[in-house]
Jmol script that loads the backbone (N, CA, C; Angstrom):
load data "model"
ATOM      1  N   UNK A   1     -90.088 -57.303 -79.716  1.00  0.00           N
ATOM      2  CA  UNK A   1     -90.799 -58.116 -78.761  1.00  0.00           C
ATOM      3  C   UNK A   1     -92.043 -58.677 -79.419  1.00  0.00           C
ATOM      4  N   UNK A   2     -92.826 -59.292 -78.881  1.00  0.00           N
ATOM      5  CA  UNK A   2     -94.037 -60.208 -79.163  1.00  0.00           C
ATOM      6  C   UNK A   2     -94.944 -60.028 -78.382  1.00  0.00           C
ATOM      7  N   UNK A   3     -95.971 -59.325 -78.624  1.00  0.00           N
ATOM      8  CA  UNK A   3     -97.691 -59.970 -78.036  1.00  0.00           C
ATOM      9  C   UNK A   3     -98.098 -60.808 -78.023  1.00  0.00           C
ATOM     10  N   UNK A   4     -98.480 -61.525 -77.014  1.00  0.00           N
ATOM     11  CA  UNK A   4     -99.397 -62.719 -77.398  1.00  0.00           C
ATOM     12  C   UNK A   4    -100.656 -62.147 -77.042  1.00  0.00           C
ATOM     13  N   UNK A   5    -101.754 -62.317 -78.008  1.00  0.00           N
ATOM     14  CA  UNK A   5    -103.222 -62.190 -77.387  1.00  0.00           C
ATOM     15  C   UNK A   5    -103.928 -63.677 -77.679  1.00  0.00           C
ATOM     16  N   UNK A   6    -105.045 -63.472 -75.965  1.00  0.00           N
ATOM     17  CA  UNK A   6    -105.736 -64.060 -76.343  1.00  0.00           C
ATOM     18  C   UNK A   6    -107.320 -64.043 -75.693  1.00  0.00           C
ATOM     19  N   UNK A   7    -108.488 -64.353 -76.357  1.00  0.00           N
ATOM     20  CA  UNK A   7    -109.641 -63.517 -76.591  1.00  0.00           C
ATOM     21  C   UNK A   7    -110.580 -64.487 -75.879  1.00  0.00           C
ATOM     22  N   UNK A   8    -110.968 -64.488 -74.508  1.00  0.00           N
ATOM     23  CA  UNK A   8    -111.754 -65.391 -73.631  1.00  0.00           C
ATOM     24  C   UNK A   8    -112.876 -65.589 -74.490  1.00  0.00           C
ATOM     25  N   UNK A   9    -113.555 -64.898 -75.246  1.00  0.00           N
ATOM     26  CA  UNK A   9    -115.276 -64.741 -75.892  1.00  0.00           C
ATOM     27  C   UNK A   9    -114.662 -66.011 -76.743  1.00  0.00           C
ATOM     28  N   UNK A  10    -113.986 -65.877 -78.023  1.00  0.00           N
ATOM     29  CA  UNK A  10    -113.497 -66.557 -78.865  1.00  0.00           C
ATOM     30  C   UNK A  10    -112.725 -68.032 -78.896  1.00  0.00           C
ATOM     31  N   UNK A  11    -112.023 -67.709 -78.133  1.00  0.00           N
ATOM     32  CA  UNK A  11    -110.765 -68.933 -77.801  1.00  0.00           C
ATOM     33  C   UNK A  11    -110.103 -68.746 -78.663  1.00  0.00           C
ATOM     34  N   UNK A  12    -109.677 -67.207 -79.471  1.00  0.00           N
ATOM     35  CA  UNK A  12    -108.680 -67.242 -80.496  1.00  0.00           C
ATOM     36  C   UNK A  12    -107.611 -66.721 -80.014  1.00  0.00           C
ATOM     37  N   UNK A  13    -106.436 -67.514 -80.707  1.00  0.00           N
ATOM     38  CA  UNK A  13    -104.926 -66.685 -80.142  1.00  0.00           C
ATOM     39  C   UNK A  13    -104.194 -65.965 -81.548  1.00  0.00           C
ATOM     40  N   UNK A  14    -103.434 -64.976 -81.025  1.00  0.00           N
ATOM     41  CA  UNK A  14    -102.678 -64.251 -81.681  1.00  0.00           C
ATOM     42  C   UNK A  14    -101.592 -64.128 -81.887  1.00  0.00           C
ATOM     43  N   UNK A  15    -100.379 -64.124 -82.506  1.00  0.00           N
ATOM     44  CA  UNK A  15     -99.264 -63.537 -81.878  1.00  0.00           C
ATOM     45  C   UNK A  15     -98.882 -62.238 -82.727  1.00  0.00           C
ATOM     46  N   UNK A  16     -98.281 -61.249 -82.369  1.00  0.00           N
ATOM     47  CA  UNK A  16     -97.660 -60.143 -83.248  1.00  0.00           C
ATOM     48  C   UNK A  16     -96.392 -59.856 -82.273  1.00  0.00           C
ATOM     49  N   UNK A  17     -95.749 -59.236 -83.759  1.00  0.00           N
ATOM     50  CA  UNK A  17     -94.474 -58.978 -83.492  1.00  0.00           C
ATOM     51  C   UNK A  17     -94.260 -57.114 -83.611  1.00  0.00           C
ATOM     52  N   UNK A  18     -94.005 -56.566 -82.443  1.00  0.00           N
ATOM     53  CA  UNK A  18     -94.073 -55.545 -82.293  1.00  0.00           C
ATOM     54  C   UNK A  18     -92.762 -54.209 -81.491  1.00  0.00           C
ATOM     55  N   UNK A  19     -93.019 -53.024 -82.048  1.00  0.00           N
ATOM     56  CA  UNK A  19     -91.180 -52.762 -81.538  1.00  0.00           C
ATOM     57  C   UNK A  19     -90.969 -52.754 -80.054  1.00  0.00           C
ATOM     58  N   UNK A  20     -89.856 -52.452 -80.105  1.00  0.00           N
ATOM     59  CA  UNK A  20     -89.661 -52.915 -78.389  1.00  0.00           C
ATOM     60  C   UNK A  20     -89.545 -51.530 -77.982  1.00  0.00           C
ATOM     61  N   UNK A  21     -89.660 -50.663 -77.752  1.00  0.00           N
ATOM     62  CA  UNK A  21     -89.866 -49.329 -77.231  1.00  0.00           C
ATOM     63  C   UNK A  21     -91.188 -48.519 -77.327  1.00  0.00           C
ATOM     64  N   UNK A  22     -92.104 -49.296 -77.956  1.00  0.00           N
ATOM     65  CA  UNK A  22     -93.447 -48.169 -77.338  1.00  0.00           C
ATOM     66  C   UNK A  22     -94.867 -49.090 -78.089  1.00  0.00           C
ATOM     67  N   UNK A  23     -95.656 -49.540 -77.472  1.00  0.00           N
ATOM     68  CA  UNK A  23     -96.684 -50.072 -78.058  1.00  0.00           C
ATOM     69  C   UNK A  23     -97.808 -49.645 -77.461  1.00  0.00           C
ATOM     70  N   UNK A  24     -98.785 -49.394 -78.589  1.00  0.00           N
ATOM     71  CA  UNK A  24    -100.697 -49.048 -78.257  1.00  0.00           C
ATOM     72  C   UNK A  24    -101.099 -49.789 -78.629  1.00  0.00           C
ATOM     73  N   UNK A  25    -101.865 -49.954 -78.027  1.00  0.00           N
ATOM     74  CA  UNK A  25    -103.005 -50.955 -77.543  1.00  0.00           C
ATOM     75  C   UNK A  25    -104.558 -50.180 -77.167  1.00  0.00           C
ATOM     76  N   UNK A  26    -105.048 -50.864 -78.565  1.00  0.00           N
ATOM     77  CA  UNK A  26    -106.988 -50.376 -78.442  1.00  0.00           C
ATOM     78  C   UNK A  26    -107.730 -51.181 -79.518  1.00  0.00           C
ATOM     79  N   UNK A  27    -108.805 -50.661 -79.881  1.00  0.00           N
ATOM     80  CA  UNK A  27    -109.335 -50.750 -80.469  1.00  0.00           C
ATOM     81  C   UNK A  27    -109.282 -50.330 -81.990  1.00  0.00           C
ATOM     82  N   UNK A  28    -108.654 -48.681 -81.701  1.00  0.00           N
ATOM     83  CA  UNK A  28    -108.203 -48.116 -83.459  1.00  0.00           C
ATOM     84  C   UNK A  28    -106.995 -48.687 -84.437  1.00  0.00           C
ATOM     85  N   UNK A  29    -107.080 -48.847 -85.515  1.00  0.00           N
ATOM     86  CA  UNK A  29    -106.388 -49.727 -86.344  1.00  0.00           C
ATOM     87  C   UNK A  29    -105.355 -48.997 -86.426  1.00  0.00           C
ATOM     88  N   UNK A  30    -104.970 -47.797 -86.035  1.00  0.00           N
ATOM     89  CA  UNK A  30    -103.437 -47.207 -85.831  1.00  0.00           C
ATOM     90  C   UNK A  30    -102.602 -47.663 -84.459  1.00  0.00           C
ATOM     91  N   UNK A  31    -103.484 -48.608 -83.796  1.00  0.00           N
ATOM     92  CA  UNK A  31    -102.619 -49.001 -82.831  1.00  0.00           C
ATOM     93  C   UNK A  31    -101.658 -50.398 -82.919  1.00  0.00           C
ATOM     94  N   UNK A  32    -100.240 -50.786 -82.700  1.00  0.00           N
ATOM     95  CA  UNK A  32     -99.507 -51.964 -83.138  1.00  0.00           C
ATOM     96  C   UNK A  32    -100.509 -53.469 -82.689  1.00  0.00           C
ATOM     97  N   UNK A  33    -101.472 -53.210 -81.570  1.00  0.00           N
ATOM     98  CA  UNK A  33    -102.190 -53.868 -80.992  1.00  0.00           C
ATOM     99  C   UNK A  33    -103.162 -53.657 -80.731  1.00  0.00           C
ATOM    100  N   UNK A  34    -104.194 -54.120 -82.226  1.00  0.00           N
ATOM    101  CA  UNK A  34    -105.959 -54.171 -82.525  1.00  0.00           C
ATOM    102  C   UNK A  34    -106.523 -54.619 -82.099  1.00  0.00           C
ATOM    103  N   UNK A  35    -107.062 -54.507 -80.572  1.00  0.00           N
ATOM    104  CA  UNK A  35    -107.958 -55.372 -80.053  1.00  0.00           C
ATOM    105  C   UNK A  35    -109.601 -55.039 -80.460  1.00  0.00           C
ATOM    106  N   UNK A  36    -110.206 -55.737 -81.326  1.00  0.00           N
ATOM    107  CA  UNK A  36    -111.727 -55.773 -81.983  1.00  0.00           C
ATOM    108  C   UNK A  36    -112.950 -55.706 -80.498  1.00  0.00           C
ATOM    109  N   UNK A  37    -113.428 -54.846 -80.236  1.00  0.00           N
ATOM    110  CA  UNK A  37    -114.415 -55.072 -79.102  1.00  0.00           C
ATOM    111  C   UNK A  37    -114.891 -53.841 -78.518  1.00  0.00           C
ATOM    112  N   UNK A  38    -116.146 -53.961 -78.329  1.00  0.00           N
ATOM    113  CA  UNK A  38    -116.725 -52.791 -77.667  1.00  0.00           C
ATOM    114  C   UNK A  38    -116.480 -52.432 -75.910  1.00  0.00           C
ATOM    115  N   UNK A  39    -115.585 -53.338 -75.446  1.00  0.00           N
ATOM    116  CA  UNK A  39    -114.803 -52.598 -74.218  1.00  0.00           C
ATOM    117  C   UNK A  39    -114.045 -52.274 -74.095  1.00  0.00           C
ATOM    118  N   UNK A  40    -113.236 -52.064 -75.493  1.00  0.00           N
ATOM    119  CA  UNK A  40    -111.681 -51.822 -75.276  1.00  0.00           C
ATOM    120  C   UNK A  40    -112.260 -50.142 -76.242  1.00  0.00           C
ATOM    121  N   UNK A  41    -111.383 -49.746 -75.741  1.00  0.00           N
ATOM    122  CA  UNK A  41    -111.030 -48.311 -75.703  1.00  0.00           C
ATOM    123  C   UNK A  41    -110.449 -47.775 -77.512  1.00  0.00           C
ATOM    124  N   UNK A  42    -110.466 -46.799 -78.104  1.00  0.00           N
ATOM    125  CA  UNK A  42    -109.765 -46.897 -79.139  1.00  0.00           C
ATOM    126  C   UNK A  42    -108.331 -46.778 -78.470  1.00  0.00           C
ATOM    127  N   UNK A  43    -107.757 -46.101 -77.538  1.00  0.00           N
ATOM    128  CA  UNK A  43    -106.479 -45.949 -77.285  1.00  0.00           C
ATOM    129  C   UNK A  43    -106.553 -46.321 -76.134  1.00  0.00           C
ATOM    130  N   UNK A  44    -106.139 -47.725 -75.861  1.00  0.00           N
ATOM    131  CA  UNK A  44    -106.877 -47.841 -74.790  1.00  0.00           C
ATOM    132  C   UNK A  44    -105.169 -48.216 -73.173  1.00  0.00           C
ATOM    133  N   UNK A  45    -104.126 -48.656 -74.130  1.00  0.00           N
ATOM    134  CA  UNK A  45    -103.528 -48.670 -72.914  1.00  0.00           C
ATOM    135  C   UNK A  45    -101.600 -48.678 -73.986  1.00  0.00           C
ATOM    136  N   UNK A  46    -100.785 -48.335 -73.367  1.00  0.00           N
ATOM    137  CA  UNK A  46     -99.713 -48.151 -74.236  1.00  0.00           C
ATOM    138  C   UNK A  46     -98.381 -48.805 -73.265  1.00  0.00           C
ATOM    139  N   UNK A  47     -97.710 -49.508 -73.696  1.00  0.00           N
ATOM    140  CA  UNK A  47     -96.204 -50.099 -73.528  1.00  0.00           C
ATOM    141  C   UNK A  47     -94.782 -49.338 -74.191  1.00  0.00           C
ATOM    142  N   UNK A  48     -94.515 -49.018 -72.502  1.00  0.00           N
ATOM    143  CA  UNK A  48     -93.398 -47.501 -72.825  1.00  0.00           C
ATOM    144  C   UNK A  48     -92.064 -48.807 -72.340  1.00  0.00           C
ATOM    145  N   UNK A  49     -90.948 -48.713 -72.802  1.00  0.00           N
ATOM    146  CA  UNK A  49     -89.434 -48.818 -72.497  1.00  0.00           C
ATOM    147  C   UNK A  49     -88.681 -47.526 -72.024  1.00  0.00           C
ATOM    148  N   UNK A  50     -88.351 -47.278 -70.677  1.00  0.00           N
ATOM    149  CA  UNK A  50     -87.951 -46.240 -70.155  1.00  0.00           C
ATOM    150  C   UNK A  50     -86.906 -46.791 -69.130  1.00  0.00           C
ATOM    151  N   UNK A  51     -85.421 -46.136 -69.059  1.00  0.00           N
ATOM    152  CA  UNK A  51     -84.665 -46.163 -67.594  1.00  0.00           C
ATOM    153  C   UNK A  51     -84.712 -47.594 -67.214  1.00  0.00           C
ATOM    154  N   UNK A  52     -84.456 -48.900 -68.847  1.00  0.00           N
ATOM    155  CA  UNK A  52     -84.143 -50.252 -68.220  1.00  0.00           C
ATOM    156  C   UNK A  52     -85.367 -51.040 -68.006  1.00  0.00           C
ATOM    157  N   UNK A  53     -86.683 -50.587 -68.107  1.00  0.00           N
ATOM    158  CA  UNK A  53     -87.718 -51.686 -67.607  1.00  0.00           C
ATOM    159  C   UNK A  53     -89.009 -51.128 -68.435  1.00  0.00           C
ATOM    160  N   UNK A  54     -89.825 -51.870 -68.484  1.00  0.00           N
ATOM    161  CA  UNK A  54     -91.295 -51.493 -69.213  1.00  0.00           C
ATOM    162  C   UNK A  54     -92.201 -51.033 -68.359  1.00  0.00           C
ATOM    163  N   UNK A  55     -93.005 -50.174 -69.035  1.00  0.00           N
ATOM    164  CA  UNK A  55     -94.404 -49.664 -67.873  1.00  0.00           C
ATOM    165  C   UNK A  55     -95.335 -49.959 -69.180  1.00  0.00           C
ATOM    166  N   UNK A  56     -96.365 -49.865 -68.259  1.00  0.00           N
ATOM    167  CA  UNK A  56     -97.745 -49.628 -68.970  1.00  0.00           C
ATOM    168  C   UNK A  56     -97.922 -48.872 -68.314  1.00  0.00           C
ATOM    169  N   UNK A  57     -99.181 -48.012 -69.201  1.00  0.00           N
ATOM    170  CA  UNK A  57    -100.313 -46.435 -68.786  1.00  0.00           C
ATOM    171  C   UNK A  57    -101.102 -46.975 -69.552  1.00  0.00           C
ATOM    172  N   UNK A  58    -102.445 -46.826 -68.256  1.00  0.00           N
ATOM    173  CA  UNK A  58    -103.630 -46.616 -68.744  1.00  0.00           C
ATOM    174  C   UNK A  58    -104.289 -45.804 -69.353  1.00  0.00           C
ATOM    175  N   UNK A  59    -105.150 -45.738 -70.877  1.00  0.00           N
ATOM    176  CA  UNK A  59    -105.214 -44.328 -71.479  1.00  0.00           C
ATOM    177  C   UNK A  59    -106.656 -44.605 -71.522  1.00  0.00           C
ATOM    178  N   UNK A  60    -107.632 -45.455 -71.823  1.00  0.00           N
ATOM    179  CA  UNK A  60    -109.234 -45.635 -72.015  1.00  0.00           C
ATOM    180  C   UNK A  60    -109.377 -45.132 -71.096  1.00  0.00           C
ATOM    181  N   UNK A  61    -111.414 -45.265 -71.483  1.00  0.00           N
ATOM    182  CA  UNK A  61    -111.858 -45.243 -70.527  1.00  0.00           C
ATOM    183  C   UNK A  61    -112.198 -46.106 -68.871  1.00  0.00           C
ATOM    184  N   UNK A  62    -111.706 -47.338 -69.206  1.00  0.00           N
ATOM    185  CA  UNK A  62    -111.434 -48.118 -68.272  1.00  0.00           C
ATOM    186  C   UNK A  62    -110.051 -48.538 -67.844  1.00  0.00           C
ATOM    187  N   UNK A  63    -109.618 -49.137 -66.574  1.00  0.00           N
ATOM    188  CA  UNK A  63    -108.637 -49.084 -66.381  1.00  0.00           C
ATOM    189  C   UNK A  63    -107.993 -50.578 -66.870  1.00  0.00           C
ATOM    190  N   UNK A  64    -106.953 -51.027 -66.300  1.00  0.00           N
ATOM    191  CA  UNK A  64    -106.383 -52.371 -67.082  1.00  0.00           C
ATOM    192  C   UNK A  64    -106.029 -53.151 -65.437  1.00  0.00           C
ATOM    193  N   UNK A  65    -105.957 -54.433 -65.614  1.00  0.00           N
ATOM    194  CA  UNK A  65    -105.459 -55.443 -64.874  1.00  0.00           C
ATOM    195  C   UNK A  65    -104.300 -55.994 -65.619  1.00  0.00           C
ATOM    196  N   UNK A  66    -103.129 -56.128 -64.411  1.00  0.00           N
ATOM    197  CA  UNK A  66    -102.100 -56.284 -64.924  1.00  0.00           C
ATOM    198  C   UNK A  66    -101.283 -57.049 -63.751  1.00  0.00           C
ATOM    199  N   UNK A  67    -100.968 -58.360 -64.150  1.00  0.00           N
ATOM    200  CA  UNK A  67    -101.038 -59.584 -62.912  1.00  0.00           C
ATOM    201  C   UNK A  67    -101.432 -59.533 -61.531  1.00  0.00           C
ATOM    202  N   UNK A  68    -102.569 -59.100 -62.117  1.00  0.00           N
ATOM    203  CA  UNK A  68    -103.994 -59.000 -60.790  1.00  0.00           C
ATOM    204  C   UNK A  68    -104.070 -57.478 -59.802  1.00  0.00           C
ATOM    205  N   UNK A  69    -103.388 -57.256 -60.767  1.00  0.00           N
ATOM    206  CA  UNK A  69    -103.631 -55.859 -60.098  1.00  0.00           C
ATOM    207  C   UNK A  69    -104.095 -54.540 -60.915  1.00  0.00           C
ATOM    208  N   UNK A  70    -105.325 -54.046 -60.080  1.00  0.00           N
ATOM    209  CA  UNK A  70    -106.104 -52.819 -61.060  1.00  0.00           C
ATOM    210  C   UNK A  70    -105.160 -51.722 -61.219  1.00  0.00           C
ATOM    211  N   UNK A  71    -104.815 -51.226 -62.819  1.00  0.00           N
ATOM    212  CA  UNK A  71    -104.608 -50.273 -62.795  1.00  0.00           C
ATOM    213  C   UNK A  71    -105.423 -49.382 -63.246  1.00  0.00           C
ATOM    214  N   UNK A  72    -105.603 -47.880 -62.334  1.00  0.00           N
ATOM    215  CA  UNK A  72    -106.466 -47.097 -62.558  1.00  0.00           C
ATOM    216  C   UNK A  72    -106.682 -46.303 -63.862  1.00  0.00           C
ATOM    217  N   UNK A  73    -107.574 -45.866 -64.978  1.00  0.00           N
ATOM    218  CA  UNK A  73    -107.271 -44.809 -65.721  1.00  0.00           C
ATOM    219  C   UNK A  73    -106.170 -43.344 -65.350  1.00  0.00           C
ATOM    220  N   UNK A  74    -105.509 -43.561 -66.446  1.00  0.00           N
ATOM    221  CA  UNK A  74    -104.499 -42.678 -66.208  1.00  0.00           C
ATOM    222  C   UNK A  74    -103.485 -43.008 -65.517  1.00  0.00           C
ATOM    223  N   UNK A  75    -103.229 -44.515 -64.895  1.00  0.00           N
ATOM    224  CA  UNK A  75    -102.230 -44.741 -64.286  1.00  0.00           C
ATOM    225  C   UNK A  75    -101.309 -45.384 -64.741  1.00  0.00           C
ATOM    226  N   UNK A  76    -100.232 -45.926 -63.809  1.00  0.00           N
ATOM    227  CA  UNK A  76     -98.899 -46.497 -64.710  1.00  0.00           C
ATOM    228  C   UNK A  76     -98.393 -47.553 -63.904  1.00  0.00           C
ATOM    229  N   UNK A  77     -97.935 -48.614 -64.204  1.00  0.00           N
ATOM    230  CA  UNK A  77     -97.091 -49.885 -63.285  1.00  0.00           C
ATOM    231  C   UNK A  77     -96.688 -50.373 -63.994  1.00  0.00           C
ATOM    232  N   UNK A  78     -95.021 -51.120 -63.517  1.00  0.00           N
ATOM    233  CA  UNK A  78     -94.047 -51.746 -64.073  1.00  0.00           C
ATOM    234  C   UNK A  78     -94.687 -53.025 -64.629  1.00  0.00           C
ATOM    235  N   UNK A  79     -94.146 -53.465 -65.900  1.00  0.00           N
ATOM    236  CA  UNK A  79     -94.915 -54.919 -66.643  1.00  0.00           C
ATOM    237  C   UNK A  79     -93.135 -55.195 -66.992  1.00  0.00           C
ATOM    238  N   UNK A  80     -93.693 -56.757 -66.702  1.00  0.00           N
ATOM    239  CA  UNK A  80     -92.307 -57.835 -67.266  1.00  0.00           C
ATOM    240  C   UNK A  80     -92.982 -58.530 -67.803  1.00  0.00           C
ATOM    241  N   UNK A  81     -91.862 -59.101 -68.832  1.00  0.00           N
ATOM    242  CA  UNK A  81     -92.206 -60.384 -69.486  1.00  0.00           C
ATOM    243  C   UNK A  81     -93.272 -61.279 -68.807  1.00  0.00           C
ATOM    244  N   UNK A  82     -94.148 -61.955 -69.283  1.00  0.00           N
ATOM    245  CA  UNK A  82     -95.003 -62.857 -68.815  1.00  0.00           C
ATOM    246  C   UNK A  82     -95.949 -62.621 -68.368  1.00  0.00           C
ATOM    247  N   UNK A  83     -95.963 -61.614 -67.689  1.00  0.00           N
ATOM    248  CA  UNK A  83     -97.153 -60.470 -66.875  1.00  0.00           C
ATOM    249  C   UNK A  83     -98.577 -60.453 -67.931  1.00  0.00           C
ATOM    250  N   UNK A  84     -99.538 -61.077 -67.273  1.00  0.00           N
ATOM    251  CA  UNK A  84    -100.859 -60.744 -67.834  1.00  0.00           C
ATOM    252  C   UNK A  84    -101.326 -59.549 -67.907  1.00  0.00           C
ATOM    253  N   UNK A  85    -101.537 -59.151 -68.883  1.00  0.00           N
ATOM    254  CA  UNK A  85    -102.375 -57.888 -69.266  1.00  0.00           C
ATOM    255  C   UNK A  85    -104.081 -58.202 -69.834  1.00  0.00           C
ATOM    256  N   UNK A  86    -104.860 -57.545 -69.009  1.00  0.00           N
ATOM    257  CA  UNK A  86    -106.522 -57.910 -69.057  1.00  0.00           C
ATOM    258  C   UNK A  86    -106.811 -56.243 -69.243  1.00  0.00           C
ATOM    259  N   UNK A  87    -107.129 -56.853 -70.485  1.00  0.00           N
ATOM    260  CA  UNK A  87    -108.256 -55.479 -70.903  1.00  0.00           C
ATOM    261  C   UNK A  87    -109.500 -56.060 -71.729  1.00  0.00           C
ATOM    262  N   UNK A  88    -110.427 -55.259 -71.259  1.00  0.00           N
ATOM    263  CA  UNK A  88    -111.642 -56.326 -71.313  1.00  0.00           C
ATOM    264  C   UNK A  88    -111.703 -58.148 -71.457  1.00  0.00           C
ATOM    265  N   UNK A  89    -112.007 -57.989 -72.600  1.00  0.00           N
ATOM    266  CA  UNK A  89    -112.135 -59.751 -73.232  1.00  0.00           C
ATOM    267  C   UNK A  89    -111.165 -60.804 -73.142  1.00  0.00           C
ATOM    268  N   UNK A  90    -109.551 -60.086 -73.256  1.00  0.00           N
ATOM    269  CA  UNK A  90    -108.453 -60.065 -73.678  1.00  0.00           C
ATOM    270  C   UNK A  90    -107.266 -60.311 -72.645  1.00  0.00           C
ATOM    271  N   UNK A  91    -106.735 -61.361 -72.764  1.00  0.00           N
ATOM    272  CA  UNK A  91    -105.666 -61.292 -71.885  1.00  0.00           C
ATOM    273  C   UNK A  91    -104.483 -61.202 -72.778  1.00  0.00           C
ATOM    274  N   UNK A  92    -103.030 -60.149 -72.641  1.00  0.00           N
ATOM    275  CA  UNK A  92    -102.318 -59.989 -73.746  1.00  0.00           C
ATOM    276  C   UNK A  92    -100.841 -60.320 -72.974  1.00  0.00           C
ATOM    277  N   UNK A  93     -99.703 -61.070 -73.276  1.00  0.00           N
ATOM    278  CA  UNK A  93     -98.313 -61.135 -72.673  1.00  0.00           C
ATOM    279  C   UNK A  93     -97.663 -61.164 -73.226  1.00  0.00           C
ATOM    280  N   UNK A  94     -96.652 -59.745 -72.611  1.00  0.00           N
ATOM    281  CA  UNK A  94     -95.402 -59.094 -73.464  1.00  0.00           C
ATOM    282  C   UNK A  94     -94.059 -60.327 -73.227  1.00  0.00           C
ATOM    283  N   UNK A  95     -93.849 -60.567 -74.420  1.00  0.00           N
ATOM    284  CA  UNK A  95     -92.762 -61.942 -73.951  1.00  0.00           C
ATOM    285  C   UNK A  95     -91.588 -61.113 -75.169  1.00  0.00           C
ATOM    286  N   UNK A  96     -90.507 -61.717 -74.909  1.00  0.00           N
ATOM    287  CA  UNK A  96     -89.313 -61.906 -75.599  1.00  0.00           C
ATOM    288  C   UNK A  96     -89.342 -62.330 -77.143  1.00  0.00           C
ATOM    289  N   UNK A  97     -89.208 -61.918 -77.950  1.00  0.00           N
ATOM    290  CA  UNK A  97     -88.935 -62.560 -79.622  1.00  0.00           C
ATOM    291  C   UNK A  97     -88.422 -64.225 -79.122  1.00  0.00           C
ATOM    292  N   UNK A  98     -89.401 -64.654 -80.117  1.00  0.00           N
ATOM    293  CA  UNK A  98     -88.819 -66.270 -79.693  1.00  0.00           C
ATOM    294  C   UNK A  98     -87.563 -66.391 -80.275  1.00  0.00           C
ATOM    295  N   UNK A  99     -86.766 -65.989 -80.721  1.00  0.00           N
ATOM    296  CA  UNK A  99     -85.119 -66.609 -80.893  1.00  0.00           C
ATOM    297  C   UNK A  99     -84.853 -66.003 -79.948  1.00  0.00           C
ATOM    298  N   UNK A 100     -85.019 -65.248 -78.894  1.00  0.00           N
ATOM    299  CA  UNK A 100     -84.576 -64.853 -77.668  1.00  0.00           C
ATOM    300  C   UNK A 100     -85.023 -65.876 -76.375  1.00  0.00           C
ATOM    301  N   UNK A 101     -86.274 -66.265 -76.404  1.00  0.00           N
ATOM    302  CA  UNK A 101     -86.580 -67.434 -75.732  1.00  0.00           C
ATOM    303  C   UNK A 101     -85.882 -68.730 -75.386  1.00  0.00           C
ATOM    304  N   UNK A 102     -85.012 -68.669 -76.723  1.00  0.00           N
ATOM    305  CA  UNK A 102     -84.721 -70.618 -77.194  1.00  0.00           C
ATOM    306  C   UNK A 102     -83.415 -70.459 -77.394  1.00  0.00           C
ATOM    307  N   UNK A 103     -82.542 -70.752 -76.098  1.00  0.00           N
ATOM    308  CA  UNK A 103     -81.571 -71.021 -75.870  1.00  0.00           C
ATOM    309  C   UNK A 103     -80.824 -71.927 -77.133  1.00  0.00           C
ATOM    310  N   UNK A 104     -79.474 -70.992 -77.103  1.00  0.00           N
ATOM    311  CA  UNK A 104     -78.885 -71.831 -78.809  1.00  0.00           C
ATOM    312  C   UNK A 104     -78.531 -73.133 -77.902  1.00  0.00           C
ATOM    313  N   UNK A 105     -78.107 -74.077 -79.029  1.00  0.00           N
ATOM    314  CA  UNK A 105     -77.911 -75.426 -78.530  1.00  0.00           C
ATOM    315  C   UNK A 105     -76.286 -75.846 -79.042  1.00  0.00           C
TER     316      UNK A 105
END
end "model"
wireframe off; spacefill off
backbone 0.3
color backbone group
């Protein structure tokens, strides 16, 4: 799958390519998804593949927004494709590998 980030302070975008069964997300450089910033958490939120569908869990100290809805520290809600993910600065969306996107012709 693919991250897209992108960084409201900056106006910079990202993309990474990342596995499709479990991604972290923080601040520490052992996570597949380095977000640089003093509100993001070192471990700050993780993308599980479980039983057919994706969750996120909140692991920082703050919680995450996730198409407009707060999730609490320590908590968990279903994420699909496209679904905004806001952690601090950062808005991040779990999308499809683009040759999965782009219908063969």
């Amino acid at each position: 799958m693919e991250i897209w980030i992108y960084n409201h302070y900056t106006d910079e975008r990202e993309t990474l390519k990342v596995p499709d069964d479990c991604v972290r997300i923080g601040r520490d450089e052992d996570n597949e998804a380095t977000l640089r910033s003093p509100f993001v958490s070192l471990k700050h939120a993780r993308i599980v593949f479980e039983n057919g569908s994706y969750a996120i869990e909140s692991l920082g100290l703050n919680g995450i927004v996730v198409a407009n809805k707060l999730i609490p520290v320590r908590g968990r809600a279903k994420v699909d494709y496209g679904d905004e993910i806001r952690i601090g600065e950062f808005s991040l969306y779990m999308m499809q590998p683009s040759a999965k996107r782009v219908a063969p012709i």
